[in-house]
C-alpha positions as CSV (number, residue, x, y, z in Angstrom):
1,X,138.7,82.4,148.6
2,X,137.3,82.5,152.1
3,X,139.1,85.9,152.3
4,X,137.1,87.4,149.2
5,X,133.5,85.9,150.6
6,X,134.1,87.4,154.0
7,X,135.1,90.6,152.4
8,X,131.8,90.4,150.1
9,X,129.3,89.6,152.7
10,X,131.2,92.5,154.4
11,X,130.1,95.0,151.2
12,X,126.4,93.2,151.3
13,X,126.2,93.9,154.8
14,X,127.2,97.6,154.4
15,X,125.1,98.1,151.1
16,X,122.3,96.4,152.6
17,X,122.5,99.2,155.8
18,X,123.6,102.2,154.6
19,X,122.1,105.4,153.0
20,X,122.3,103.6,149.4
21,X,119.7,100.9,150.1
22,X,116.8,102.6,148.5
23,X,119.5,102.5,144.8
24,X,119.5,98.7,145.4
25,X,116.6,96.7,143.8
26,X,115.5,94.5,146.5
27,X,116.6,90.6,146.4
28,X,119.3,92.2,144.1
29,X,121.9,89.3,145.4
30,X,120.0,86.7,146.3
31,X,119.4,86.7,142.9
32,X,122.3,87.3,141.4
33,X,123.9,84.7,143.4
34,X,122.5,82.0,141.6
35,X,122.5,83.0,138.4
36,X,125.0,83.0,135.5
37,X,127.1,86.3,134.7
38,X,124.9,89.0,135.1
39,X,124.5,93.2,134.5
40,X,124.4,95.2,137.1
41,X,120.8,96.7,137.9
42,X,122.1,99.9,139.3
43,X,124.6,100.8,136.3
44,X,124.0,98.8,133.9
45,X,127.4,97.3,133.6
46,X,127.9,93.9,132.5
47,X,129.9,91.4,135.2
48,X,131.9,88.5,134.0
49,X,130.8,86.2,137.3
50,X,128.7,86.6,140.8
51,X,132.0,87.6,142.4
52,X,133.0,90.3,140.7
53,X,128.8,91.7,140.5
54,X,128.5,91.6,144.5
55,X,132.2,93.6,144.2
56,X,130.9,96.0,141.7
57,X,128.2,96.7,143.6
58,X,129.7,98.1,146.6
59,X,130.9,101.0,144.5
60,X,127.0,102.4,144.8
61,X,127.6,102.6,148.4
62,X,129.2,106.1,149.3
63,X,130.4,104.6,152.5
64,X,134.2,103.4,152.8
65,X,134.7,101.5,155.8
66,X,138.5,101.0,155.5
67,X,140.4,104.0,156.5
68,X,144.2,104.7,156.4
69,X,145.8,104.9,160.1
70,X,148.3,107.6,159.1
71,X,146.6,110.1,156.8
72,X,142.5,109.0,157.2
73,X,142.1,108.4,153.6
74,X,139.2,105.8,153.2
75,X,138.7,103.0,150.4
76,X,135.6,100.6,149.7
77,X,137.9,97.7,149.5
78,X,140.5,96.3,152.2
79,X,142.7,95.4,149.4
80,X,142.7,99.1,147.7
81,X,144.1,99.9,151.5
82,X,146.6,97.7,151.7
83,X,148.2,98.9,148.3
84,X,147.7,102.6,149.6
85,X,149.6,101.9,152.9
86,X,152.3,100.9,150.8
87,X,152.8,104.7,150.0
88,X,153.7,105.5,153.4
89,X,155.9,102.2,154.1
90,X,157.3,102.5,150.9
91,X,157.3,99.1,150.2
92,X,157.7,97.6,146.8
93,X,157.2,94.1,146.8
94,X,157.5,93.7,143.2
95,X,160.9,93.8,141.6
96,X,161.7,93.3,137.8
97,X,164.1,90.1,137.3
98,X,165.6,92.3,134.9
99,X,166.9,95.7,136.0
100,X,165.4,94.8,139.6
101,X,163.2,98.5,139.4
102,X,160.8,97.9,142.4
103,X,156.9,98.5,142.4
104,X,154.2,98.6,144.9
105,X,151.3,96.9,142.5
106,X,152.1,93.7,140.3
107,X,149.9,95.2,137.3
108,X,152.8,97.8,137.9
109,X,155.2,95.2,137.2
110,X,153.7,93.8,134.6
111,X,153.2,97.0,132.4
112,X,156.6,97.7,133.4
113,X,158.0,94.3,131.8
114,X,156.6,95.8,128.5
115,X,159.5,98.3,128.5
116,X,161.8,95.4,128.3
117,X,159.9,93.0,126.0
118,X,159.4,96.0,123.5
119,X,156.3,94.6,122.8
120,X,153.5,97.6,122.6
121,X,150.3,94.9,121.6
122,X,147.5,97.9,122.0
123,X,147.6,100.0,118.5
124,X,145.9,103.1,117.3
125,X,143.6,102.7,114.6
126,X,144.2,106.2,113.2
127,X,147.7,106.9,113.8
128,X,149.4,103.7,114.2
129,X,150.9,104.8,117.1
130,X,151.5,102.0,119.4
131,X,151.3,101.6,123.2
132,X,152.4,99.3,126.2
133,X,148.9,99.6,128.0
134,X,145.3,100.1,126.8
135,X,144.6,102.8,128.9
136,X,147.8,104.9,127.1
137,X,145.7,104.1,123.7
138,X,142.2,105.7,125.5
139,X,144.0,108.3,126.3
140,X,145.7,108.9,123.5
141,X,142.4,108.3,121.2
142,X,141.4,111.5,122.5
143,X,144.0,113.5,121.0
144,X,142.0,112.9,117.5
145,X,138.2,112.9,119.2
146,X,139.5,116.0,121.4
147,X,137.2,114.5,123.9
148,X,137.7,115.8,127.6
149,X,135.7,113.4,129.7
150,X,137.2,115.1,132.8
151,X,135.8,118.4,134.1
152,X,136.4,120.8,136.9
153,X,133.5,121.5,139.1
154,X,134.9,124.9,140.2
155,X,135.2,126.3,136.6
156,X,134.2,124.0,134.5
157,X,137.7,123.7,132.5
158,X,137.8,120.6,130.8
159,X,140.5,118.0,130.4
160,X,141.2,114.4,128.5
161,X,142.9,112.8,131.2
162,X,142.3,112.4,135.4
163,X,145.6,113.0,136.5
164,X,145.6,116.5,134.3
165,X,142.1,117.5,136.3
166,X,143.4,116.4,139.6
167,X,146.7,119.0,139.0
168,X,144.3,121.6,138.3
169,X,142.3,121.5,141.3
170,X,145.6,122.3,143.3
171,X,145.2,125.6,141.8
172,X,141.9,126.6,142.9
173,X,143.0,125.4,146.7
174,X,146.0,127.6,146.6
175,X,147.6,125.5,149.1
176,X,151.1,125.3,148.4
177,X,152.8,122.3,150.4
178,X,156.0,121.9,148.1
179,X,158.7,124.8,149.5
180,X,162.2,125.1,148.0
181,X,164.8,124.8,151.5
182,X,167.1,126.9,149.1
183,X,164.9,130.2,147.9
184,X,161.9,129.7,149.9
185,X,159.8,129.4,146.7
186,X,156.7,127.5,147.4
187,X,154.8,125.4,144.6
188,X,151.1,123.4,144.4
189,X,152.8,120.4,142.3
190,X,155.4,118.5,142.8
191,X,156.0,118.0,139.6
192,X,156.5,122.4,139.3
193,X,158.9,121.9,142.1
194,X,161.2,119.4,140.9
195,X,161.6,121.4,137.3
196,X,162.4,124.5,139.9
197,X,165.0,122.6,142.1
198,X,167.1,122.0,139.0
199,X,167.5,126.1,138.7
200,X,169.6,125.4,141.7
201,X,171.3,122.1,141.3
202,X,172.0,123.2,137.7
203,X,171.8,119.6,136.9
204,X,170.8,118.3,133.4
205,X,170.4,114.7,133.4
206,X,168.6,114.2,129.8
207,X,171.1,114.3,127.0
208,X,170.9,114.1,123.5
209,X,172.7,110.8,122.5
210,X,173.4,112.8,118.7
211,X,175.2,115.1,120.1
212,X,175.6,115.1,124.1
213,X,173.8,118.0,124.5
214,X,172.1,118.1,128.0
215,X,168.6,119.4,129.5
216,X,167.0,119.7,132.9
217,X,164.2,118.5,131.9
218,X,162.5,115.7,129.6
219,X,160.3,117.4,127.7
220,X,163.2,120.0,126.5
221,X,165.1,116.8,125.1
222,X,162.3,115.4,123.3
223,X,161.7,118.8,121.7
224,X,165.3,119.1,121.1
225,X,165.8,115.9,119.1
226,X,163.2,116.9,116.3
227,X,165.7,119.3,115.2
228,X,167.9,117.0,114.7
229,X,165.5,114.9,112.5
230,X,164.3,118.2,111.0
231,X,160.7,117.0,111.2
232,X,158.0,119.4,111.6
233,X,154.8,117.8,111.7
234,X,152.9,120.9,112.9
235,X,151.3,122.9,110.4
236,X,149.5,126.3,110.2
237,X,146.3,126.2,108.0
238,X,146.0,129.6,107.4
239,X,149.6,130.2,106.4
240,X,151.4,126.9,106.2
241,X,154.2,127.4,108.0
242,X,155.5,124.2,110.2
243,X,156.7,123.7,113.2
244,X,158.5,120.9,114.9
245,X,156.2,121.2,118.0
246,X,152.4,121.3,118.6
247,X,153.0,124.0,121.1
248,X,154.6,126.1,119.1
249,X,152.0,126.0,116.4
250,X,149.3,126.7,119.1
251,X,151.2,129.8,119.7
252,X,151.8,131.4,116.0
253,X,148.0,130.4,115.7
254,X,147.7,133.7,117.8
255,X,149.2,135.6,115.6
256,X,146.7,135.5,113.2
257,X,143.7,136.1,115.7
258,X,146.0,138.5,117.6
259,X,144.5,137.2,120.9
260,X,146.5,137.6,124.1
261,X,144.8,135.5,126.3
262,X,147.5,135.9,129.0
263,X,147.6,138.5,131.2
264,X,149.4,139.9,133.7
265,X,147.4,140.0,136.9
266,X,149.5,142.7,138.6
267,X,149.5,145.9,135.3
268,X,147.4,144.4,132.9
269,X,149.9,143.9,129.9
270,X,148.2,141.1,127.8
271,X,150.6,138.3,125.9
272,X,150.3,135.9,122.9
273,X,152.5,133.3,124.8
274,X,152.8,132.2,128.4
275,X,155.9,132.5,128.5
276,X,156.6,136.0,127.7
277,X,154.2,136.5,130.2
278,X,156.2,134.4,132.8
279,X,159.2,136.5,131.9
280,X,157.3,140.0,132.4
281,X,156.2,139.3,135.9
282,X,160.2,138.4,137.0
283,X,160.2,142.7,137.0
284,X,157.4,142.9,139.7
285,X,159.1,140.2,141.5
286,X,162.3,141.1,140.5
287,X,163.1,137.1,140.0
288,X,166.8,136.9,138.3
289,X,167.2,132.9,138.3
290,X,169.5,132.8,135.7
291,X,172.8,133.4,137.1
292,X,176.4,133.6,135.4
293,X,178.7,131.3,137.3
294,X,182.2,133.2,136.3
295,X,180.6,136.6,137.4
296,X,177.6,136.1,139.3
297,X,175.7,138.9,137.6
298,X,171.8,137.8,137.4
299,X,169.2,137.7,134.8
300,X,165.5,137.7,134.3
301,X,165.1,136.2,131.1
302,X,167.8,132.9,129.2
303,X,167.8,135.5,126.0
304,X,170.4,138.0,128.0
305,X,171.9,135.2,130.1
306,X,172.6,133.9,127.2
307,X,174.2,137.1,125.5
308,X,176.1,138.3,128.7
309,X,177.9,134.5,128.2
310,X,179.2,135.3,125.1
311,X,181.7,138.4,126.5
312,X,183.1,135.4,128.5
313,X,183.9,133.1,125.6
């Protein structure tokens, strides 16, 4: 307790000096202080005790006194530091009692727990789809409101959740920090260069417990199982054909408007799909990363991979 009242006079006593001051109604916490649970005169925002208020308000201060020794990053609160250190330590002091998976948060481990318990308390009102935290239901919620709080200040592209707008702004940086030691391939996301690693490793750790078939990546076993159920939940209004995935009905959309929004930045040669697009620029860079292991002969595309296999068999 002594900790948290040294750390709040710290955030008066920053507030009370910095730039911000004129944003702070004056007396502000001298009031507060002896009051019952209060809103926030700056935002509004309603404060379940004096505590929390005083903490809340250091958030209208744009200074961050406590900085990160090895990469400079600053945070308004010593305690937001000390988890963020953990990063670089990698230290997870909080381990599950029942698979003994480590995380660097509690609220980590607690969410986590959820997995075990099954239990998904937070439900959707419209779908009935059911989730382990409340923030997955915000988020989700926004698939039916197609809100996109979330907006990129470069070019204004809009997205539901944070972590998608925080990916995109890699891509207007065009720094490229993630470089594959086996091509030389360079990538803004980590995420991009783990899915590329896999071309190499040819490993396929997801498999279909229906029938053992294997992917590389998540996403293609998910999509794989819903042939096995035969649902297609996707359907075209104009036609009313269905489709499995929401994806692919965002694509045969095009077909009807005969947009090709994608474009090949090198000849010009528009595309319905991405990924016909993706496929097109391997002949400029002359990209062959699927590769036959009993010949070796290389291909640009998984369609005539897949064919050349067949002389083998």
């Amino acid at each position: 307790m002594e900790a948290n009242i040294s750390e709040i006079r710290h955030v008066t006593s920053k507030i009370a000096h910095s730039s911000e001051r004129s944003k702070v109604p004056r007396g502000h916490f001298v009031v507060q202080l002896n009051e019952n649970p209060q809103d926030c005169e700056i935002s509004a925002k309603s404060l379940e005790d004096t505590i929390s208020l005083i903490s809340h308000s250091g958030t209208h201060m744009k200074e961050k006194p406590y900085a990160c020794d090895t990469c400079s990053k600053a945070f308004r609160k010593s305690h937001d530091l000390k988890t963020h250190v953990r990063i670089h330590t990698k230290e997870k002091p909080y381990v599950c009692e029942v698979c003994r998976q480590a995380f660097t948060q509690n609220s980590s481990l607690k969410t986590h727990l959820l997995i075990h318990y099954k239990e998904k308390p937070y439900s959707c009102e419209i779908c009935s789809k059911t989730f382990f935290q409340r923030s997955k239901l915000t988020s989700h919620l926004r698939v039916h409101t197609k809100e996109k709080p979330y907006s990129c200040d470069v070019c204004s592209k809009a997205f539901a959740k944070s972590d998608y707008l925080k990916s995109h702004l890699l891509t207007h940086s065009q720094e490229k920090h993630y470089c594959c030691n086996v091509c030389g391939k360079a990538f803004t996301l980590g995420s991009n260069f783990n899915r590329h690693i896999l071309i190499h490793t040819k490993e396929k750790p997801h498999i279909c417990e229906v029938c053992s078939k294997a992917f590389a990546h998540r996403n293609s076993l998910k999509y794989h199982l819903l042939t096995h159920s035969k649902e297609k939940p996707h359907a075209c209004e104009v036609c009313s054909k269905a489709f499995a995935h929401r994806n692919s009905l965002k694509s045969h959309l095009l077909t009807h408007s005969k947009e090709k929004p994608h474009i090949c930045e090198i000849c010009g040669k528009a595309f319905t799909k991405r990924g016909n697009l993706l496929v097109h620029l391997r002949l400029h860079t002359k990209e062959k990363p699927y590769s036959c292991d009993v010949c070796s002969k290389a291909f640009s595309d998984s369609g005539c991979f897949k064919r050349h296999l067949s002389i083998h068999s």
